[in-house]
N, C-alpha and C positions, 0 to 999 in steps of 0.2 A: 530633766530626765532625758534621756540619749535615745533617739529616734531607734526602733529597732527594725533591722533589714530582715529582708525575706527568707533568709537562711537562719538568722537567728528565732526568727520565729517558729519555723520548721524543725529548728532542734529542741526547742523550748516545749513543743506541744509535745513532740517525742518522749519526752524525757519525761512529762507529766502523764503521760500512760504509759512507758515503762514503770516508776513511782507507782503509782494506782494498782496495777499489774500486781507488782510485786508484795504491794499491803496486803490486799487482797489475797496472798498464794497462789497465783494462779502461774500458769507454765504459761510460755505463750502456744504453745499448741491448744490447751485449753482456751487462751483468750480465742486466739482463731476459731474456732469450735464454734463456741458460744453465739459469736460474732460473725460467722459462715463466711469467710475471708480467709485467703491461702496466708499461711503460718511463715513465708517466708515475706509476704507482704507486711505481717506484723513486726516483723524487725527490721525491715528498710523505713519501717517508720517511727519505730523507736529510735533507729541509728541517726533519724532524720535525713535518709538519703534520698525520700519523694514525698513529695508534696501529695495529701490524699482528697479524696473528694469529700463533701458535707458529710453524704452518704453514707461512708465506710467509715466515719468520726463518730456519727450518731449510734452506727451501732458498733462499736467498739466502747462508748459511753455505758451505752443501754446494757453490754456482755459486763461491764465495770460496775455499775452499778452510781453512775456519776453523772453531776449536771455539764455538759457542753462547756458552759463557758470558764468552767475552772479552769480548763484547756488553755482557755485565752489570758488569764491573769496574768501577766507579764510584769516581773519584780525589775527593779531597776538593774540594768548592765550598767560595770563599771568600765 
């Protein structure tokens, strides 16, 4: 399995709560809502353009309704 770097991680998590996000039906204005986190911070983190704290992960999980480490499940990069 292919060592995964810091950015692909960062877009990996992104991209599992957009996913979740969007199951869910949620806007991301609603996730920010929910989550009490500014709504344009929820798309620099979907886009994976900043790295977040525990913090704003847990409860972006907590507003999704999801375990933390689904986050982290990292499928094989080719």
């Amino acid at each position: 399995m292919k060592e995964v770097d810091e950015i692909e991680l960062i877009k990996s998590v992104g991209n599992k709560i957009r996913d979740a996000r969007i199951l869910k039906g949620f806007s991301q204005v609603t996730l920010s809502y929910d989550a009490n986190i500014p709504k344009n911070q929820v798309g620099r983190i979907e886009r994976g353009e900043i790295s977040t704290s525990i913090t704003t992960l847990f409860k972006i999980c907590k507003a999704l309704n999801i375990q933390m480490q689904e986050l982290f499940i990292i499928q094989e990069i080719k």
